[in-house]
PyMOL commands that place a pseudoatom at each C-alpha (Angstrom):
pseudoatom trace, name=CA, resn=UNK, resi=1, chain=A, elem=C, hetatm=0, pos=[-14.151, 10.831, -68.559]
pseudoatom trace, name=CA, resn=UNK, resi=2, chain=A, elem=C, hetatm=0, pos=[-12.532, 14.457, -68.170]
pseudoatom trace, name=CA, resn=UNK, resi=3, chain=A, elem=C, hetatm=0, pos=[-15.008, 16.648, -66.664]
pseudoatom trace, name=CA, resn=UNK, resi=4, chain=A, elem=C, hetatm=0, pos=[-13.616, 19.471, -68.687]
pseudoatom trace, name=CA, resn=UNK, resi=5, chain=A, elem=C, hetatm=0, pos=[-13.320, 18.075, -71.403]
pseudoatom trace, name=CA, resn=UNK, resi=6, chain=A, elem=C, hetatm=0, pos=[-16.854, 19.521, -73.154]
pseudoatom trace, name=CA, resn=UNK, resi=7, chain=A, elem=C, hetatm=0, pos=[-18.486, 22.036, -71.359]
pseudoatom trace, name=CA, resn=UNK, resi=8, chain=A, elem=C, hetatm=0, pos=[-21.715, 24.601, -71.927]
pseudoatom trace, name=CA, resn=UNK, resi=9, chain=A, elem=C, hetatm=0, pos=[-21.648, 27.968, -69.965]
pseudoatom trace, name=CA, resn=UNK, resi=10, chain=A, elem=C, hetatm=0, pos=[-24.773, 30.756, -70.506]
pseudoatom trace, name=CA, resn=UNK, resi=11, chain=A, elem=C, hetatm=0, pos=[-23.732, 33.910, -71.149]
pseudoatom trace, name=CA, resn=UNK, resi=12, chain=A, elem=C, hetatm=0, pos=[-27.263, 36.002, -71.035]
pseudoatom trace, name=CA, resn=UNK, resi=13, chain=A, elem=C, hetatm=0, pos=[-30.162, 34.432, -69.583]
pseudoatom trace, name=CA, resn=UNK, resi=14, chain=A, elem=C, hetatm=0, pos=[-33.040, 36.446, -70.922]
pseudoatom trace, name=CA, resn=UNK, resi=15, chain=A, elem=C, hetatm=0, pos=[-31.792, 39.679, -69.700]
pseudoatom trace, name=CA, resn=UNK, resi=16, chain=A, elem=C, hetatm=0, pos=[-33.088, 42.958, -70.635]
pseudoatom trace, name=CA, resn=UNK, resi=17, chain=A, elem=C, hetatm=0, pos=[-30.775, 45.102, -72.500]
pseudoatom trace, name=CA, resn=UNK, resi=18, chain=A, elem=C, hetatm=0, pos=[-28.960, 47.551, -71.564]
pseudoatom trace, name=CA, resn=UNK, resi=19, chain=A, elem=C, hetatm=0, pos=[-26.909, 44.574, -69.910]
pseudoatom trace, name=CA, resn=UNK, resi=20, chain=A, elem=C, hetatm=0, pos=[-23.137, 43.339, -68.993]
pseudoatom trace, name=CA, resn=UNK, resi=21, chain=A, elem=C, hetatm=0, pos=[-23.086, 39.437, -67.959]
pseudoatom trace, name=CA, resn=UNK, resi=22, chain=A, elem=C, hetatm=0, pos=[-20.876, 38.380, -65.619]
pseudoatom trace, name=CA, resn=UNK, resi=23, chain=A, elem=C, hetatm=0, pos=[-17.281, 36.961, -66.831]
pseudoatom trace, name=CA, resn=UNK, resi=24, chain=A, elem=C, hetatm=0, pos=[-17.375, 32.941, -67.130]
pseudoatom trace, name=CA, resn=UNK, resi=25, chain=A, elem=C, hetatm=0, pos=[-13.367, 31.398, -67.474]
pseudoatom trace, name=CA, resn=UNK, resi=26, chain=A, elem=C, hetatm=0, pos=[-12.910, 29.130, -70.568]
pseudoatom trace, name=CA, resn=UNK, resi=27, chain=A, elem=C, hetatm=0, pos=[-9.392, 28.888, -70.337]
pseudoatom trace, name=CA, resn=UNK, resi=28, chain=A, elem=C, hetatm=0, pos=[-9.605, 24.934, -70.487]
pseudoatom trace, name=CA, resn=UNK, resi=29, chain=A, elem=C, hetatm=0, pos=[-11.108, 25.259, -73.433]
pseudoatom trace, name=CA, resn=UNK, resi=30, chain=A, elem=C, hetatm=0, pos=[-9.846, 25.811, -76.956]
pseudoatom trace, name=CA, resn=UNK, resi=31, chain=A, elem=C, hetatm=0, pos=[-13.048, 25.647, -79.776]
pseudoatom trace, name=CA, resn=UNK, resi=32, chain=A, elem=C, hetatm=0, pos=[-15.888, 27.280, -78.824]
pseudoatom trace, name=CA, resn=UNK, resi=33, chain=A, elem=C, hetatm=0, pos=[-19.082, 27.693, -80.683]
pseudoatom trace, name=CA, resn=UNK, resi=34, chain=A, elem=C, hetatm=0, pos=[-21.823, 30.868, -79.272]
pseudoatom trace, name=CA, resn=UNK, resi=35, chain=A, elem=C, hetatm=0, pos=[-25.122, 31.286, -79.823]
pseudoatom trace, name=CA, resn=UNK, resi=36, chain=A, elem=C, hetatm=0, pos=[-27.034, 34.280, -79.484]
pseudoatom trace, name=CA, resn=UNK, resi=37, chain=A, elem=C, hetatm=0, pos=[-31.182, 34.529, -78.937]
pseudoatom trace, name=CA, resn=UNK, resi=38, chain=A, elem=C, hetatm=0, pos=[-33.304, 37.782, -79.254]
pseudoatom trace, name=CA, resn=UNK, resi=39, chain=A, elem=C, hetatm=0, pos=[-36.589, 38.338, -78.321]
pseudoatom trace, name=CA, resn=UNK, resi=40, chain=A, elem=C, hetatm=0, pos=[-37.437, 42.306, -79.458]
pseudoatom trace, name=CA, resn=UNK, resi=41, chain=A, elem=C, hetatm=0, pos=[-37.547, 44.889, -82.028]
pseudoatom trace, name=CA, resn=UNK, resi=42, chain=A, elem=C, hetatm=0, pos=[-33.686, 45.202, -82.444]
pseudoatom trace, name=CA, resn=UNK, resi=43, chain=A, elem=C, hetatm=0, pos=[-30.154, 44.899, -80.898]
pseudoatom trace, name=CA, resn=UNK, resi=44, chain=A, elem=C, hetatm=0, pos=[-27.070, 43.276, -80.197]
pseudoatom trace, name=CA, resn=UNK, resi=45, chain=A, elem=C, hetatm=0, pos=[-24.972, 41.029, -78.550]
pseudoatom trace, name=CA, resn=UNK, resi=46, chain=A, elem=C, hetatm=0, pos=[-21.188, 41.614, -77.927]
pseudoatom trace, name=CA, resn=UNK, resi=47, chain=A, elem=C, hetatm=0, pos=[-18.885, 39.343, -76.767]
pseudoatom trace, name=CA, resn=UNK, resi=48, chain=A, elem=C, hetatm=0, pos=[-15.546, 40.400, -75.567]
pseudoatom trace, name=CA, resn=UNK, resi=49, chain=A, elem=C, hetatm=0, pos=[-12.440, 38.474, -73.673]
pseudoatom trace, name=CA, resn=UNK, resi=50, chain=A, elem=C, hetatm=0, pos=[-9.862, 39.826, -70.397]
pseudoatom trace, name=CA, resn=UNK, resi=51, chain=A, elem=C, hetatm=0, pos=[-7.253, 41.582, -71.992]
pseudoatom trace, name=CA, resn=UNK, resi=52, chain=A, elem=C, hetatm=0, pos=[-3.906, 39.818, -70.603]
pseudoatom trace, name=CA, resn=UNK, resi=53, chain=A, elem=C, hetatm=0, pos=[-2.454, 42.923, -70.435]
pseudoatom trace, name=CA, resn=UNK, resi=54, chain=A, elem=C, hetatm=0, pos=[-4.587, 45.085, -68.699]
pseudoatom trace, name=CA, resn=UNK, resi=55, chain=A, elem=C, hetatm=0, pos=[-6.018, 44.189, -65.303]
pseudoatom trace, name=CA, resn=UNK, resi=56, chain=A, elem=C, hetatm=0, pos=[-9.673, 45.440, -65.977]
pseudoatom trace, name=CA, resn=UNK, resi=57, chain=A, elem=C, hetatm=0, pos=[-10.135, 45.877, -69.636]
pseudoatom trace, name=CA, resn=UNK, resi=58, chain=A, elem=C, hetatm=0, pos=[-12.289, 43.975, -71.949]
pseudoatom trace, name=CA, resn=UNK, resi=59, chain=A, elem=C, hetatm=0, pos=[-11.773, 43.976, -75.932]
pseudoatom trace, name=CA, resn=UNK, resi=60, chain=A, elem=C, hetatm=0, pos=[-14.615, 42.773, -78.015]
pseudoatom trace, name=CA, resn=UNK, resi=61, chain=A, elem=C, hetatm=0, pos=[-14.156, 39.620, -80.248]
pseudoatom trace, name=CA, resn=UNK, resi=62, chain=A, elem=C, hetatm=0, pos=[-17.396, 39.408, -82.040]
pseudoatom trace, name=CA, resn=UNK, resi=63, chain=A, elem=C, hetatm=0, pos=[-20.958, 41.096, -82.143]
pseudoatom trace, name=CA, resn=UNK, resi=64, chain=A, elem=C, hetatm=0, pos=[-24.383, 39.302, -83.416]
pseudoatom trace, name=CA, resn=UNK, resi=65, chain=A, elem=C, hetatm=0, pos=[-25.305, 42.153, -84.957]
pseudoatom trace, name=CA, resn=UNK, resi=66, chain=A, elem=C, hetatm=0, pos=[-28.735, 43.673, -86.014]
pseudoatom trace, name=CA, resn=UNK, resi=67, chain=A, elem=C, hetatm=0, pos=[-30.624, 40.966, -84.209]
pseudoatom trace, name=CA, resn=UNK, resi=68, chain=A, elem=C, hetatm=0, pos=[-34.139, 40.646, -84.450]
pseudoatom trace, name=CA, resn=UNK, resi=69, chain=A, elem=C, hetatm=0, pos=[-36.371, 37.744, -82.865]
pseudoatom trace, name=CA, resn=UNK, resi=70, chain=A, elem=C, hetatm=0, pos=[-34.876, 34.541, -83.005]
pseudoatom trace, name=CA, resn=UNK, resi=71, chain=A, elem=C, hetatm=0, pos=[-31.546, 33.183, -83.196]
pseudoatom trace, name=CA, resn=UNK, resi=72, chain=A, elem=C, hetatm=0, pos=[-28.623, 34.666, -84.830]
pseudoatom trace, name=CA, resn=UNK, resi=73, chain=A, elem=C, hetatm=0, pos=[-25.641, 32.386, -86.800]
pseudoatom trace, name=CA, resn=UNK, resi=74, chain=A, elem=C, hetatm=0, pos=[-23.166, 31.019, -84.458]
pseudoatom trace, name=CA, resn=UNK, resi=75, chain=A, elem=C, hetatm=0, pos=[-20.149, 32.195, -84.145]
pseudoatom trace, name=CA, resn=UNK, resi=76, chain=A, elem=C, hetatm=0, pos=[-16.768, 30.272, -83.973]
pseudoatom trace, name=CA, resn=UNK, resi=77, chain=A, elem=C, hetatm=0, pos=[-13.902, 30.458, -81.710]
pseudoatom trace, name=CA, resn=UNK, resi=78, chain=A, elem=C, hetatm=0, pos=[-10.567, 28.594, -82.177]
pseudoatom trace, name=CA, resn=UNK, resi=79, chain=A, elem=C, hetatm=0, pos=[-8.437, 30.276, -79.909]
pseudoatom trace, name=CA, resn=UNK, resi=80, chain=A, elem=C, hetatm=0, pos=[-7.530, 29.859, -76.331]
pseudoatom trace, name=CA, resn=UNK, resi=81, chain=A, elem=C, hetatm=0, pos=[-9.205, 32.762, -73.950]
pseudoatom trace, name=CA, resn=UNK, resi=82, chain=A, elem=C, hetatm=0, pos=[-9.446, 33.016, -69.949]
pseudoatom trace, name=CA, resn=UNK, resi=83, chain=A, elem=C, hetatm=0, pos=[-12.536, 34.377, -69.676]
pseudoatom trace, name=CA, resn=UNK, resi=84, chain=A, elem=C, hetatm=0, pos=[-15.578, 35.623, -71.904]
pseudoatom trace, name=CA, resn=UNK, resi=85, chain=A, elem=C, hetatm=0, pos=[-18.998, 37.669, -71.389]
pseudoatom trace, name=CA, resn=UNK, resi=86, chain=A, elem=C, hetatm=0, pos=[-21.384, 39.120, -73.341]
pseudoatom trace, name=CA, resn=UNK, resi=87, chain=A, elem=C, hetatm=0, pos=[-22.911, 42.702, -73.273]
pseudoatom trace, name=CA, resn=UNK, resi=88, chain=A, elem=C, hetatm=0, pos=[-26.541, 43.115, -74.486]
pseudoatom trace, name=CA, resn=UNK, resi=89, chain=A, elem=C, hetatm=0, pos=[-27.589, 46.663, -75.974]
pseudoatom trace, name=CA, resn=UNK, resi=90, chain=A, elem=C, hetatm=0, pos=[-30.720, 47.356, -77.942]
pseudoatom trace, name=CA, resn=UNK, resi=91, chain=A, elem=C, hetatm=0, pos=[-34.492, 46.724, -77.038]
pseudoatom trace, name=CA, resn=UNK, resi=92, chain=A, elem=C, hetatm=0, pos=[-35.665, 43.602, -76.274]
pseudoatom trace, name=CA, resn=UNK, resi=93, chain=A, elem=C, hetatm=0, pos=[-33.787, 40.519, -73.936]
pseudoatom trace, name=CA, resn=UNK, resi=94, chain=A, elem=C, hetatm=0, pos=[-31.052, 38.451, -75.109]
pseudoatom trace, name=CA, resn=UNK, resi=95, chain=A, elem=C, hetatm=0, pos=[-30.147, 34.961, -74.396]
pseudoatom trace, name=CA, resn=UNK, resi=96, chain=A, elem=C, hetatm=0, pos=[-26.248, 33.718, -75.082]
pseudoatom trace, name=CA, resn=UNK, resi=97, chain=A, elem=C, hetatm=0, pos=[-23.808, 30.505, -74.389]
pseudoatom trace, name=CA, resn=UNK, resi=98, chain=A, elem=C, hetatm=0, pos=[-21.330, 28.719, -75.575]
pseudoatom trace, name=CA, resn=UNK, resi=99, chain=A, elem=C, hetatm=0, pos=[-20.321, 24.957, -76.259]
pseudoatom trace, name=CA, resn=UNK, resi=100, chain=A, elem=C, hetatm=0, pos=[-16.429, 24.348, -75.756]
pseudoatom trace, name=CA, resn=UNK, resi=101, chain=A, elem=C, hetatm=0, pos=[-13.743, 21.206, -75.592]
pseudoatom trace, name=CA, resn=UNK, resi=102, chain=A, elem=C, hetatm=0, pos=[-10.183, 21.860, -74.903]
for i in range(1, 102): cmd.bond("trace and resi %d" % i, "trace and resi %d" % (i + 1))
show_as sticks, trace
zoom trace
């Protein structure tokens, strides 16, 4: 079996916010399905991709939203990326991953 071919990568780890997490490559992968955790009184979760254009610039892609505590809905992803993080903000620590397949 392909080692690549399903893989799980965390995002956030429990982090408090104000946070940036460090870049993880999915560029193997083409679905991809986050998940997003809160535990506080409010805040959010961004997740943006590398710009292939720009050397250091990240554009954002989605953002759980309002969170409270607990989990927020997943979000989808059908297109190929290189590499993905997340960026807590808000009070409270965060928690987010991803499931992909290529």
């Amino acid at each position: 079996m392909n080692h690549f071919l399903i893989q799980n990568k965390s995002l956030l780890t429990g982090q408090s916010a104000p946070f940036t997490g460090e870049s993880v490559n999915m560029s193997r992968s083409r679905d991809a399905a986050f998940t997003a955790y809160a535990s506080g009184l409010g805040g959010s979760v961004i997740l943006q991709y590398k710009s292939p254009f720009f050397e250091n610039d990240w554009v954002n892609f989605y953002s759980f939203a309002g969170m409270q505590t607990g989990y927020a809905p997943p979000a989808y992803l059908t297109t190929p990326i290189t590499e993905v993080r997340a960026v807590a903000s808000g009070n409270g620590r965060f928690w987010c991953g991803f499931t992909a397949q290529n």
